[in-house]
C-alpha positions as a Markdown table, in Angstrom:
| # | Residue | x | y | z |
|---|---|---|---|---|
| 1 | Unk | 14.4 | 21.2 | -2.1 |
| 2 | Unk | 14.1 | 19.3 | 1.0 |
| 3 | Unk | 10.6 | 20.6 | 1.4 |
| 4 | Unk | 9.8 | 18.6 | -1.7 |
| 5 | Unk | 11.2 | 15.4 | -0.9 |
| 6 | Unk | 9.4 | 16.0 | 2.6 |
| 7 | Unk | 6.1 | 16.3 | 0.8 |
| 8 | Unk | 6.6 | 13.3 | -1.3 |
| 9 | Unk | 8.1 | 11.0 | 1.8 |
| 10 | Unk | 4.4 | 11.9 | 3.5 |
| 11 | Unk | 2.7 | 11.6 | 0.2 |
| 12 | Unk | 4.1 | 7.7 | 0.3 |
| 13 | Unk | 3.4 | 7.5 | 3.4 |
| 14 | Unk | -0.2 | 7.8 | 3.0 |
| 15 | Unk | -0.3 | 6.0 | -0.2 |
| 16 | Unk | 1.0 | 3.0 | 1.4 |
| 17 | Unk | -0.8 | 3.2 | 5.0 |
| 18 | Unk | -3.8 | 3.1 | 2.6 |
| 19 | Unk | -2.4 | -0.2 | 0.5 |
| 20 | Unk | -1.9 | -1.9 | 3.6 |
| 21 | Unk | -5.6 | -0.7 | 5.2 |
| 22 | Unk | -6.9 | -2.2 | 2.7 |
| 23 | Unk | -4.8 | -5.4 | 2.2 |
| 24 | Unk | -6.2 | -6.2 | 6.0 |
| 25 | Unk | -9.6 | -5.8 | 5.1 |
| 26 | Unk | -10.2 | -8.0 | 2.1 |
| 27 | Unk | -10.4 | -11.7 | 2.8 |
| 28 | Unk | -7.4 | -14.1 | 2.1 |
| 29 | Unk | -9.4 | -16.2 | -0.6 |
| 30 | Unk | -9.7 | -13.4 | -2.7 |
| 31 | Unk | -5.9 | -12.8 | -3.2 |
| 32 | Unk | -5.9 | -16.6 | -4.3 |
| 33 | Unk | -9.7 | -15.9 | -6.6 |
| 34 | Unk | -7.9 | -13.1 | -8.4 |
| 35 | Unk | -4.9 | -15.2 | -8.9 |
| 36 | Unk | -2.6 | -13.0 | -7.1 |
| 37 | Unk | 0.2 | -13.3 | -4.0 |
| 38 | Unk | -1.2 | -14.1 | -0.8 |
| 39 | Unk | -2.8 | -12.1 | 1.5 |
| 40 | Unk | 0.2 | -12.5 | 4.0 |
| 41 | Unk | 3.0 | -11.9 | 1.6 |
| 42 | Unk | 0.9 | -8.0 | 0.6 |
| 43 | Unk | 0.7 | -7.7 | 4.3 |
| 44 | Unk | 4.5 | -7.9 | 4.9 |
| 45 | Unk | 5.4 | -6.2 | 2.1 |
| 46 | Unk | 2.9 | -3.4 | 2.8 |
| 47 | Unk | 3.9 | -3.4 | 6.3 |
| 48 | Unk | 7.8 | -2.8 | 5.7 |
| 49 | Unk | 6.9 | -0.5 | 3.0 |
| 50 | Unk | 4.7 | 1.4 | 5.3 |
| 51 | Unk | 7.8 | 1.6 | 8.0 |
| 52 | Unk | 10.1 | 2.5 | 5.6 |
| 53 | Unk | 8.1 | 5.6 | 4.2 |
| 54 | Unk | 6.8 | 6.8 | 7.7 |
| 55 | Unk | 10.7 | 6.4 | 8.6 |
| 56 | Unk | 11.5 | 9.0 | 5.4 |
| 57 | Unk | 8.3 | 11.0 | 6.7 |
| 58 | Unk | 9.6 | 11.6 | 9.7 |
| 59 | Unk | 13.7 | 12.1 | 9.0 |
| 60 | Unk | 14.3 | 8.8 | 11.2 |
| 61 | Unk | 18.2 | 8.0 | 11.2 |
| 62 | Unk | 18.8 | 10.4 | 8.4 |
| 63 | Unk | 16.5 | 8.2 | 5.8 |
| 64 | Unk | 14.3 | 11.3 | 4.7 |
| 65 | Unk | 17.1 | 13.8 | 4.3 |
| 66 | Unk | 18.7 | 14.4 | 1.0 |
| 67 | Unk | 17.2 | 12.0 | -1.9 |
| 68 | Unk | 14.6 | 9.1 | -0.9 |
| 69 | Unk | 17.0 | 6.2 | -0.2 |
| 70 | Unk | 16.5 | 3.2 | -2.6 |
| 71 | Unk | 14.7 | 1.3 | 1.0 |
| 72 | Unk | 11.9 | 4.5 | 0.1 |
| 73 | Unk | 12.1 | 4.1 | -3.5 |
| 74 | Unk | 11.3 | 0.0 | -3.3 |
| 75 | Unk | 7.9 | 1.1 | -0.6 |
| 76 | Unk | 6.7 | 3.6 | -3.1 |
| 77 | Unk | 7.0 | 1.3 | -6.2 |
| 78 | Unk | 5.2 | -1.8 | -3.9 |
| 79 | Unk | 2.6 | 0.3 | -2.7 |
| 80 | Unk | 1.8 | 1.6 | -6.6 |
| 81 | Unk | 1.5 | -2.0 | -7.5 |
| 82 | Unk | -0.8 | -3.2 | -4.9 |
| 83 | Unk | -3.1 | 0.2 | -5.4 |
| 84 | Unk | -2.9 | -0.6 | -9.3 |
| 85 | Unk | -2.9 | -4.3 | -10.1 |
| 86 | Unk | -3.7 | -6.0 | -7.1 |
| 87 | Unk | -6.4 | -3.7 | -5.4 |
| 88 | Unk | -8.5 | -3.6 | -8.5 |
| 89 | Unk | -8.3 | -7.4 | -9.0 |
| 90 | Unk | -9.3 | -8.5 | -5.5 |
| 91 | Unk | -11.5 | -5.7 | -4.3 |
| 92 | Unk | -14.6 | -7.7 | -6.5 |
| 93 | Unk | -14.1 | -10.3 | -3.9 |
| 94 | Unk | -15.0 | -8.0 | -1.1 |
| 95 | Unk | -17.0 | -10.1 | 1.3 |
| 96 | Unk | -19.8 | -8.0 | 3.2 |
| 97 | Unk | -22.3 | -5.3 | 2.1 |
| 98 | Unk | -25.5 | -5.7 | 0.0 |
| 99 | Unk | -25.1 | -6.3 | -3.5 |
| 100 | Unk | -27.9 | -5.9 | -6.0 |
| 101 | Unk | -27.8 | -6.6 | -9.5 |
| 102 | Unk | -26.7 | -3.2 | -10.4 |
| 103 | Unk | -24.6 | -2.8 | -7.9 |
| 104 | Unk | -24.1 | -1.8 | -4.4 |
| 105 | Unk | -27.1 | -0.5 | -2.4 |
């Protein structure tokens, strides 16, 4: 049983140390385009939520043994709403790259 809840701590874990990659690498403007929270207030959130599941990851001070703590549970639920509502919304404002028409190139 602890083999699963290890599995799922890392399985966060990666899920939010990608939110948070790409929270830092689209511009601040496009948080405010998209009409969501700032770019600094998904930063800190993905940040604490990425210390909090790394923590459960790695059994730190007891956090990953047993159930997820409700500190894991908050990180896991942030991360799925950045990756679902907020990554989607802002990731049109992506500055860089060549875009055609159609499309990337």
């Amino acid at each position: 049983m602890s083999l699963i809840f290890w599995l799922i701590s890392v399985t966060a874990f990666v899920m939010s140390v990608w939110a948070l990659v790409h929270a830092v690498r689209i511009p601040a403007r496009a948080f405010a385009a998209a009409g969501k929270q700032t770019k600094q207030l998904w930063l800190i959130i993905l940040g604490f939520a990425t210390l909090f599941t790394f923590a459960a990851a790695v059994n730190y001070g007891g956090i990953g043994t047993g159930l997820p703590n409700i500190f894991t549970i908050a990180a896991i639920i942030a991360s799925g709403i950045y990756l679902a509502d907020v990554k989607p919304a802002v990731t049109m404002y992506r500055s860089g790259g060549s875009e055609g028409p159609y499309g990337p190139w």
